[in-house]
N, C-alpha and C positions, 0 to 999 in steps of 0.2 A: 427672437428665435424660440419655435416651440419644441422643447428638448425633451416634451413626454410622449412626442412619437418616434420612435428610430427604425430606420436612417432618418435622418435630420433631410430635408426636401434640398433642393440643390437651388439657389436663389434664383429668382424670373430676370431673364435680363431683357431691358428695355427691346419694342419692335427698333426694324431700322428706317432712318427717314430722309436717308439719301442713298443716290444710285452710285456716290464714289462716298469711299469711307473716310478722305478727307473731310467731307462735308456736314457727315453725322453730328446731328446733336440730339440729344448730349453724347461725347464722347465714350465708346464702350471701354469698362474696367475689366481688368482681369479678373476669376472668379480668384477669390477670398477661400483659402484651405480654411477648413472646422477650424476650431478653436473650442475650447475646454473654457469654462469661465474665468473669468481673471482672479488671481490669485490661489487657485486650484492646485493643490499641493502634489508633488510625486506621490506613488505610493508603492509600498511595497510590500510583498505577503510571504512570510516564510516561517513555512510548518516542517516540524521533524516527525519523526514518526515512530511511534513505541516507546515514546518516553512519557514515562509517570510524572507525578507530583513534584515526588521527592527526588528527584536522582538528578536537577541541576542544580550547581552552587549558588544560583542566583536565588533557590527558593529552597536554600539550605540541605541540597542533597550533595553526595559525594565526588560525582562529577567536575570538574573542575571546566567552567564553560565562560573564558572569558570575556565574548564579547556579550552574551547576554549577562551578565556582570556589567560592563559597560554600559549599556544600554540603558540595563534596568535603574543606574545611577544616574544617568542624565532621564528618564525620562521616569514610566509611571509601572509597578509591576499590580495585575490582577489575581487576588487570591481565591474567586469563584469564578471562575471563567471554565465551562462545559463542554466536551465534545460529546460523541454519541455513541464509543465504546469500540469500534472497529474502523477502520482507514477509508473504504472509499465513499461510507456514507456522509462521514465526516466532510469529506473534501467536494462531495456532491452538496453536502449543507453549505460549507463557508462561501463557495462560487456561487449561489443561487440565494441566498440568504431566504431557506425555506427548508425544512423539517425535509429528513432525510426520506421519509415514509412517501412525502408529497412531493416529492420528486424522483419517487423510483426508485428510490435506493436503500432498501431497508437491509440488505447486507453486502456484501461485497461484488463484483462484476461478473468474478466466477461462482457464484454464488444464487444467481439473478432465476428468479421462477417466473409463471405467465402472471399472476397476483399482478395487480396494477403496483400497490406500494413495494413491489419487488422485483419488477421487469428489468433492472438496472438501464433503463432510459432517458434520458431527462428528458419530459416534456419542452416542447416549442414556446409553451405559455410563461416557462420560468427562465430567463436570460440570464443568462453569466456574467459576474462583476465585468471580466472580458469585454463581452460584447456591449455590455453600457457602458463603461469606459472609452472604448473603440469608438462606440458611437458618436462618443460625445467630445473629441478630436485630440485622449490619448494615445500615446505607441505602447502597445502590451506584448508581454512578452512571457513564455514560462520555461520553466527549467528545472528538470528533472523528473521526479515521481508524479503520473498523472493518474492511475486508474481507476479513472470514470467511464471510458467509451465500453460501449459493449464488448463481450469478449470474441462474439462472432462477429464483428466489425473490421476486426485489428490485423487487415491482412492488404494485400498486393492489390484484393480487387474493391476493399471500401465495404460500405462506403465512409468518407471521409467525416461527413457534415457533425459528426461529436468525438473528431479527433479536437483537439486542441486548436489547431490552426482551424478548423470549422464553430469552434466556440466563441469565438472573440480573441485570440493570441495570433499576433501575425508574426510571431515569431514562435518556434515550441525546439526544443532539444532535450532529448530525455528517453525515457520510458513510459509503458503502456501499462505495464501487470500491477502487479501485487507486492512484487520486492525484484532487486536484482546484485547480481554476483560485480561487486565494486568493482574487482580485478579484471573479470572478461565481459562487460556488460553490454544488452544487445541494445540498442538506439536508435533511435530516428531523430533525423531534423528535417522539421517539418514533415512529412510523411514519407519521408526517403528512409529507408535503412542506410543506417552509413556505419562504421568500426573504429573504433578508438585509436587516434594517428600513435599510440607508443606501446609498450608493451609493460606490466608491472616492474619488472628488470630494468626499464628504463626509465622510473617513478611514476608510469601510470597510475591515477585512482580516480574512482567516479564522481567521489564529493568536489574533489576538485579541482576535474574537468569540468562540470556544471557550472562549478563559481567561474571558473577560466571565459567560459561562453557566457554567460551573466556580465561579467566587467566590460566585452570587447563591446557588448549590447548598447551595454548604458552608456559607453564611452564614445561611442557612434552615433547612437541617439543624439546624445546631448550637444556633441560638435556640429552634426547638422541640421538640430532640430531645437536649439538651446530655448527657444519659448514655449516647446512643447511637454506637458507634464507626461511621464510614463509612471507606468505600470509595470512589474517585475513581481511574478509570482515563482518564487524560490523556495521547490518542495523537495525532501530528502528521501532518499532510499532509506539513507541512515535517521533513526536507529536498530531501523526493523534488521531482524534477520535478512541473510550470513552476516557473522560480526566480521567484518574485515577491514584489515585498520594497516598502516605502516607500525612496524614495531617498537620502535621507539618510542610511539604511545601508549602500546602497549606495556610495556617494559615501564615507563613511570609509575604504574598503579600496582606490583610487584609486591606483594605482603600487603598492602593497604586495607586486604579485607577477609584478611587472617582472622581477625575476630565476628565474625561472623552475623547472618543478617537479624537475629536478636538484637544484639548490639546495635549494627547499622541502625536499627528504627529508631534507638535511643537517644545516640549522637545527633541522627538528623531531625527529632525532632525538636531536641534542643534548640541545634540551630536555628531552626522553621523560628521560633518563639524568638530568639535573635534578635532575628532579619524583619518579626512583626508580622508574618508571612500567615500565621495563624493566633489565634488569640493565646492570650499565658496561661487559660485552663485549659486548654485540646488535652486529650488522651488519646492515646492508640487506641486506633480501633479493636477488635477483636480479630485474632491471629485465624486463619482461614483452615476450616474444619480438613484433617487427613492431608496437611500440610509437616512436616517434621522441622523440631525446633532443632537450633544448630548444636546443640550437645547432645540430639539423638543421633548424629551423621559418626557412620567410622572416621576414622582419621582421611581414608583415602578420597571418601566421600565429601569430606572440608576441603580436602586439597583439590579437588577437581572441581568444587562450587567455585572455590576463592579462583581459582583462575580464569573460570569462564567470566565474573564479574569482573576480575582485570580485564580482561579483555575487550566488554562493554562500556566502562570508563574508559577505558583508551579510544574508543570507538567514537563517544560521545564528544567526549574533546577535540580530536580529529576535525569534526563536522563541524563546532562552533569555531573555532581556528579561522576555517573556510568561510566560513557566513564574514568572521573579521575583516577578511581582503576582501569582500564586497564591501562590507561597512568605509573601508578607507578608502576605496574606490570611489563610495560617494563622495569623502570627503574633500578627497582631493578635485575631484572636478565642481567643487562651492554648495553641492546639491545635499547635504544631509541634512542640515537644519529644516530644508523645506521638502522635506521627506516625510509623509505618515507613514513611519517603521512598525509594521505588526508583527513579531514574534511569535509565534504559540509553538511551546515545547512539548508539542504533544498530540499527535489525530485520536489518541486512546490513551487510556492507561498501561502500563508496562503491561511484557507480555508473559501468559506465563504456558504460554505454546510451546518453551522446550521442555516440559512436562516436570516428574517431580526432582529427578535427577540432572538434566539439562541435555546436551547432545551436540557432539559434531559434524549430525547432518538430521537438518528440524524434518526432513523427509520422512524420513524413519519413525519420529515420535507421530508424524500425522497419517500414519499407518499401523501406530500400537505398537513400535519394536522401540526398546530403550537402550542406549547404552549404555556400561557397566563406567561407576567411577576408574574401575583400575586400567579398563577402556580408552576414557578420556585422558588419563593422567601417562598413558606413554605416549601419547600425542601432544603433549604440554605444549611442548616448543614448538608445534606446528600451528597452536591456536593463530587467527587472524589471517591467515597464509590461504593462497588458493586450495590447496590440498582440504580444508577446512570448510564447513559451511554452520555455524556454529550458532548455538544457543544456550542462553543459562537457565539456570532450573527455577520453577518457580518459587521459591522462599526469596530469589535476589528480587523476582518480580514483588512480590507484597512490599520487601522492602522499599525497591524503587516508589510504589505507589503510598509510605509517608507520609503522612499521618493515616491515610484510609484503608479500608479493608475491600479486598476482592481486587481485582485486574481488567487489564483486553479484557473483551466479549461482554463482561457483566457490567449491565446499562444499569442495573436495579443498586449499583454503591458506587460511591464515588472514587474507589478507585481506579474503574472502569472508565471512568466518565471525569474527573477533575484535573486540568492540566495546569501549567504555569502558563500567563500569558504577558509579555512584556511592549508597552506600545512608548515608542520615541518619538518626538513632535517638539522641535524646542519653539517652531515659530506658534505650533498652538495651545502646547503646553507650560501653562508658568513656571509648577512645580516641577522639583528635580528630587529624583528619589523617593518621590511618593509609592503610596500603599492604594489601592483603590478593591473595596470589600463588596460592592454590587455586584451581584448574583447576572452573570451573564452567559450568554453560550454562542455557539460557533455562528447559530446562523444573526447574531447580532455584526458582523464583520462587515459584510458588504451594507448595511443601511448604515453605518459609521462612515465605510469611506464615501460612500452617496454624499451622507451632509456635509463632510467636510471638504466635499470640492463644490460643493455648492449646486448640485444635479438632483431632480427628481426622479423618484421611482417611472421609469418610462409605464404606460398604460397599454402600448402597441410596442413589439418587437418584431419588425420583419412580417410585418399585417398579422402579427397573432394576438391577441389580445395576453395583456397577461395577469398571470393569477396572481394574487396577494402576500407581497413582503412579507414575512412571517416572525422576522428577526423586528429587534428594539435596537436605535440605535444608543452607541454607549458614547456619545461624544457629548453628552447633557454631563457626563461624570470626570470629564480630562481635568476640569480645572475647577470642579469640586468634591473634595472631598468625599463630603457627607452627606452628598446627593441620596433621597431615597431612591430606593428601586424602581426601576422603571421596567425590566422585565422578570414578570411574578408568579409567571405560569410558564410547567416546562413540563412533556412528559417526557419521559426517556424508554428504548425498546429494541432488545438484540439479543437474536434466535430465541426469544422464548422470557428473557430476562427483563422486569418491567420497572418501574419505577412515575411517580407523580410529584413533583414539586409544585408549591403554592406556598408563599408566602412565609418560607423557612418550614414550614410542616413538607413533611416529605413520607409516602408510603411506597415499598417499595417489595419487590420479590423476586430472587434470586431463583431462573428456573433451571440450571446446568451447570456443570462443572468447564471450568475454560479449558485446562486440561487433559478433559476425554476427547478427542477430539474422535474419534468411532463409537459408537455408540453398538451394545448388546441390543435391537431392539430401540424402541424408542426410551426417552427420557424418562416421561414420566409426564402425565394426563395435566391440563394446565389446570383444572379444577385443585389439583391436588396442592398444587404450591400454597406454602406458610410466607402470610404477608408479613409486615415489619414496619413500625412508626416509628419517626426521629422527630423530634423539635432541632431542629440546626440553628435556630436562633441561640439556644443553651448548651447543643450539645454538636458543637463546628464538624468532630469529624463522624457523627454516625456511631457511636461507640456504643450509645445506649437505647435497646430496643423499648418503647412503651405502650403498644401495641396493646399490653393485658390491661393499663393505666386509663386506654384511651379510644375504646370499644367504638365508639360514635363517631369518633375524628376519620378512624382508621376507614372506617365505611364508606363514610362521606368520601374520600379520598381515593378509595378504589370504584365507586362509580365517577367520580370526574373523570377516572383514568379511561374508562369504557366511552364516556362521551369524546375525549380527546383522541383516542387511537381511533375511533369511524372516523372522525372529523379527520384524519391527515392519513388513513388507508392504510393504517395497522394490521387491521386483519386482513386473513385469517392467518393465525399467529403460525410460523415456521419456524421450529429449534434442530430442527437439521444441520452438518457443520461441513463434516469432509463428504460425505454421501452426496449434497446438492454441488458439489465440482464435478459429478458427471451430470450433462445434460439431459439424457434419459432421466434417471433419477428426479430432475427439479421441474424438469416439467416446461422448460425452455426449449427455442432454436435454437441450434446451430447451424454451421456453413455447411455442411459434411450431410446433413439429414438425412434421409434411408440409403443413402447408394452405399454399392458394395464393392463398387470399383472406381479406383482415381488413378488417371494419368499423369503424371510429371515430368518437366521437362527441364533441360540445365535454367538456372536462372530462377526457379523456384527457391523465396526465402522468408524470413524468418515468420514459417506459421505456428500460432499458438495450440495446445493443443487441442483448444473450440473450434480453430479454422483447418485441420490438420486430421486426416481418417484415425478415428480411434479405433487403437487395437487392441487395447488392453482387454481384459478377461473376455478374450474368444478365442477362433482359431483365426489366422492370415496367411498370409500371401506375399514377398515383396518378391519383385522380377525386376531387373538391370538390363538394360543392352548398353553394350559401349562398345569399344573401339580399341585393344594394346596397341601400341605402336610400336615401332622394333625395338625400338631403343626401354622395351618396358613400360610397367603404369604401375602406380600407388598412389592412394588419398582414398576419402571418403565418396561413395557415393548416396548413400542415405544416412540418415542419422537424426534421432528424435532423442531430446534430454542431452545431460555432460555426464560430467565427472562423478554425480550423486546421485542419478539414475536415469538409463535412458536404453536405448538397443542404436547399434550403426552398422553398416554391410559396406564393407571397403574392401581395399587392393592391400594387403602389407607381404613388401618383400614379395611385391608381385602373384602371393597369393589369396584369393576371397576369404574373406572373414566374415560371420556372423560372431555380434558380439552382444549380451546381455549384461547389463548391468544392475546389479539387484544392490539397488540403496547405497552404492558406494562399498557394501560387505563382502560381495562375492562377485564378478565378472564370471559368466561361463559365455563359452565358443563353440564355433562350430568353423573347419576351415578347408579347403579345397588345395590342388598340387597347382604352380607356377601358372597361369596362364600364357603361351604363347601370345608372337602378336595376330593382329586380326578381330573381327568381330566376335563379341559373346554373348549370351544371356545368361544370368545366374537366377534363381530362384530360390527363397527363403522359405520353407512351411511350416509356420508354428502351430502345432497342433496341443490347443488347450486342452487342461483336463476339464474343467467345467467343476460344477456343485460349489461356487458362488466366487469374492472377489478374493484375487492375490495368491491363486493356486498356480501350478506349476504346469508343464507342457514338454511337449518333445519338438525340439527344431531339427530340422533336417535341410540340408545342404546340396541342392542340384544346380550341374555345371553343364549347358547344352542339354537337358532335358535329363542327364541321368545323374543317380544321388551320386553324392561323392563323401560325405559326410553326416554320422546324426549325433545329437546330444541331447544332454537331459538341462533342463532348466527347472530349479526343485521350486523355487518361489516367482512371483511376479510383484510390478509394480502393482497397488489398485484404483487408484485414484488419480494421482498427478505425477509425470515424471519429472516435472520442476517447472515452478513461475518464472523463473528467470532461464530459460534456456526454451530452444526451441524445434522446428523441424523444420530440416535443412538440406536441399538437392544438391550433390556434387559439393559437401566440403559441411565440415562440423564446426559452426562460432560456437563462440562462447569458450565453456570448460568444453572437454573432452571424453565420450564417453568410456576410452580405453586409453590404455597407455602405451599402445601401440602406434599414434601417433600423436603429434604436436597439437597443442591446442592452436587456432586459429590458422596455420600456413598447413592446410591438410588437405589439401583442394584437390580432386583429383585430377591426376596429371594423362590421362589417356583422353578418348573422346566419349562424352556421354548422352546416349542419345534420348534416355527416356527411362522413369521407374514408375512401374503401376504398384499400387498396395490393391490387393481384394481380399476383404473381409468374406471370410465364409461360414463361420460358426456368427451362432445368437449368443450376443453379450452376456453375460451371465452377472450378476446383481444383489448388493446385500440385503437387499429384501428375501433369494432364495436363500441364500445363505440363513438366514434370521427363520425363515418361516421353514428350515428343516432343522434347526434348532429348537422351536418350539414342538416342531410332530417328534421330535426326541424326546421333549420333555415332558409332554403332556402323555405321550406312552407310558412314561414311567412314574408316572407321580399315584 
């Protein structure tokens, strides 16, 4: 069987050589289903997300994460194992086992420009573990956090072919973005939208719903397919933002981290040295410049950090819990021993997105508003709760990221970029509880599971020819030790932040703060960045620059980095962060492209806001016709975003609401008197003010063509009214953009026959914004 081209050809079955089929010889067989080669071990892929170094107990953070504990005991944990500093490139690298650059993905979906190493595409040339597995006659399956498809893909009309079920997964259940709200989360199986059967009240949660659908998979699989080896790629929401957790685990972590993340880095890296997880000389790295230590914090400022990071350890533990009932899952149905178990606690290093105080809706901080500790702390008891959409402040992220300096975004240190990885194998692994110190990274994953079922790199996928595995595999190291290195060359590169490893020499340059997530203007000129030398063969966490030591190293090293990034379509380098989430701005399609009118009809759902007319910083339009009945009507009829920011035009108590929602801060309305029954038209007209993003406007409220209402709207959303929520005809999922009705049973109850939005003002943009800030300054300087 030749299994370097896929599809695999389908067997020639002999001509026939009688006129009755009793007579045939030789007698026709049934065709033979694929088969995976013999001995080809299950396997299974599960990544969390937002979790640093230090913040699991298994690699001596505070977390308490039992089954990777367990794991890490029966099988092998990796103390250099690399991602690429942000989530979707990461997850485009581990399915492709190719450099995130060289397949499109140099930062995240919403994020994707026309730049080839940034289109967020994946080429036809790079095939997904998926689709080799698939090929080669396992059942795949994924579950949960996927965003890899493009973001003008992700809608009703497709197209399909880089959802998941078009990647190689015949089975998918999960999510499309970037993060999602645990308690109301929007999903598809398979490309169907479908709603969570319970409600939080009746112990809904998203982590584990996923595992719930994971178990029934494999439990299926395996009862009618028990010689076939599967695939289960099991990827989290958690631990990315919103933290939201059942309470009770929250509630265990309670004072835990009263003393604060000073300390935190001291105990964990004790531990770290323990556990053997790092060598007995590591040092902390260097504490991250306009960072505040925790005996600079007011009191109320400690007590609002310490509970946001309870919150996160409860979060954290939650999600491994859940990974556990899949663990026993296998074990109960005989399959875990013959399981390659991959773990990785980590698509990045921790995040330190909820800025330097933290926040209960990361919204907010990705638009430069902060809340105030005394803010966060009369909302204590709401932490985790839907009301909540929450983030801790960046001092818990450094610490999370133990022993290393810097976080998310920053590809140029390792705490960006170094995660925990735990891989279980007891049929291929001898050792139990080993240490394994080779230097590896994400896209090493799928050339691992390749060798260890015994399949080659296919050369054709679907008649594409394909480009070159890019990843090392690390199965030369399961069952030795002291294997040397095998992969010795890495660069690393996110918005702007660079880095070169070779052979423990590592040069590297920090170009952005993670964050600022708005930018005055741009960053700052790439020429300008101060580079940085480490020997990590002497000094494991980067602690000490020798950059002034080592003139010629450093050089050398910054030209490999220049041969490296053309070689895998680096350039031209983008540090843009929140600005490239509008599509104008990045220089991308969308579904939506110039038109300035969209029709809608009942039955329109969950579009993102790539697939979905953008209104933000202009003026609009939205118009309703529907239908009262005698007996009355209420529900939504449009509605973009929830509970944290979004706008909706509905029926309450029988009368039209226009509703804004500014960040979850302030809701302002606009509203009309009873509608009788009978047909109506409502119209909305937001009339922006203009002079750049996140300015305020006048809405005005007409019922049959005459106003009936106007109000002021002093601020706007500017960028995203939320990744996890969406735009929705005739009924609001998700959270709620008011609390004027129920989240998810808001459906309106009249007849709907149709909402147009027209866009009539020209977007306005922080480029104006920026460049009438500079005709301010240069007037005056």
């Amino acid at each position: 069987m030749n299994r370097e081209q896929l599809p695999i050809p389908d067997t020639a079955q002999p001509s026939p050589t009688s006129l009755d089929v009793r007579d045939q010889d030789p007698a026709y067989e049934p065709p033979q289903p694929l088969r995976a080669p013999e001995g080809a071990p299950n396997v299974v892929v599960v990544l969390l997300d937002d979790m640093g170094f230090g913040a699991p107990s298994a690699f001596g953070g505070p977390c308490e994460m039992p089954t990777a504990d367990r794991l890490a005991q029966d099988g092998l944990r990796y103390t250099r194992f690399h991602v690429t500093a942000v989530c979707s490139p990461t997850r485009q690298s581990l399915l492709t086992g190719r450099n995130h650059h060289s397949v499109g993905m140099g930062a995240t979906t919403e994020m994707a420009s026309a730049a080839p190493g940034y289109s967020g595409v994946r080429p036809l040339s790079a095939a997904t573990i998926g689709q080799v597995l698939q090929g080669n006659g396992y059942n795949t399956a994924a579950f949960g956090k996927w965003h890899q498809t493009p973001a003008r893909d992700v809608s009703a009309a497709g197209p399909f072919d880089r959802w998941p079920t078009g990647e190689g997964f015949e089975k998918f259940y999960g999510f499309l973005c970037a993060e999602m709200n645990h308690w109301y989360p929007v999903l598809f199986d398979g490309t169907t939208p479908v709603e969570p059967s319970r409600t939080p009240e009746e112990g809904y949660h998203l982590s584990a719903d996923q595992v719930d659908q994971a178990i029934d998979w494999v439990r299926n699989q395996h009862s009618l397919k028990p010689d076939n080896p599967f695939f289960t790629y099991l990827s989290f929401g958690a631990t990315h933002a919103p933290y939201h957790v059942p309470q009770e685990y929250r509630d265990k972590y309670r004072g835990c981290f009263d003393h604060g993340w000073d300390r935190q880095r001291e105990i964990t890296l004790q531990r770290q040295k323990e556990l053997g997880v790092v060598p007995q000389d590591a040092e902390l790295a260097p504490w991250a410049e306009g960072v505040p230590h925790w005996d600079e914090l007011s009191e109320a400022e400690q007590r609002s950090a310490a509970s946001l990071m309870e919150l996160y350890a409860g979060f954290a533990e939650h999600t491994d819990v859940q990974i556990g009932r899949f663990v026993d899952a296998l074990e109960e149905i005989g399959e875990l021993d013959n399981t390659l178990f991959v773990y990785i606690l980590g698509d990045n290093g921790a995040s330190a997105e909820g800025g330097l105080g933290g926040t209960l809706n990361e919204h907010r901080i990705a638009s430069g508003i902060e809340d105030s500790a005394e803010f966060i702390n009369e909302h204590r008891e709401s932490l985790g709760d839907a009301t909540t959409h929450a983030h801790y402040p960046v001092g818990w992220a450094l610490a999370m990221n133990t022993p290393y300096q810097w976080t998310k975004q920053v590809a140029s240190h390792f705490g960006g970029t170094r995660d925990g990885m735990v891989v279980h194998w007891p049929r291929g692994i001898a050792e139990r509880g080993g240490i394994r110190n080779q230097f590896h990274h994400v896209i090493d994953v799928l050339p691992t599971v390749l060798e260890a079922a015994g399949l080659p790199h296919p050369s054709t996928v679907n008649g594409v020819s394909q480009q070159a595995v890019e990843g090392t595999s690390m199965l030369y190291s399961f069952n030795e030790a002291a294997a040397a290195d095998r992969h010795r060359l890495q660069y690393f590169e996110m918005v702007g932040n660079r880095g070169i490893y070779l052979d423990g020499w590592m040069a590297v340059t920090r170009h952005g703060t993670p964050w600022e997530m708005v930018q005055e203007g741009r960053r700052r000129y790439f020429d300008d960045d101060r580079w940085e030398l480490y020997d990590t063969n002497t000094d494991w966490t980067q602690a000490r620059d020798i950059s002034a030591e080592h003139p010629g190293k450093l050089r050398e090293l910054q030209q490999l980095f220049l041969i490296e990034a053309a070689k895998h379509q680096v350039f031209p380098l983008d540090d843009r962060m929140t600005e490239r989430e509008n599509p104008k701005e990045a220089g991308r399609l969308d579904l939506m492209g110039d038109r300035r009118s969209v029709t809608f009809h009942p039955g329109a759902a969950r579009l993102t806001e790539e697939t979905a007319p953008n209104v933000k910083n202009r003026s609009h339009s939205v118009t309703a016709a529907f239908e009262v009945p005698d007996s009355g009507a209420d529900g939504v009829l449009v509605a973009q975003g929830g509970r944290f920011g979004g706008w909706s035009l509905y029926l309450h108590e029988g009368r039209p609401v226009y509703a804004y929602n500014y960040f979850g801060l302030e809701v302002y309305k606009v509203r009309g008197d009873v509608l009788p029954a009978g047909r109506h038209e409502i119209r909305l007209d937001f009339d922006y003010d203009g002079g750049g993003v996140g300015k305020g406007g006048d809405a005005t409220l007409h019922v049959g063509g005459e106003q009936v209402d106007k109000g002021r709207v002093e601020g706007t959303i500017p960028y995203y009214f939320a990744f996890d929520e969406t735009f929705d005809i005739g009924m609001d999922r998700a959270s709620p953009v008011t609390e004027d009705y129920a989240p998810v049973d808001n459906r309106f109850s009249g007849r709907l026959e149709s909402v147009r939005i027209d866009l009539s003002g020209e977007m306005h943009s922080d480029r104006e914004a920026a460049e009438g800030r500079e005709h301010f300054r240069t007037a005056h300087e």
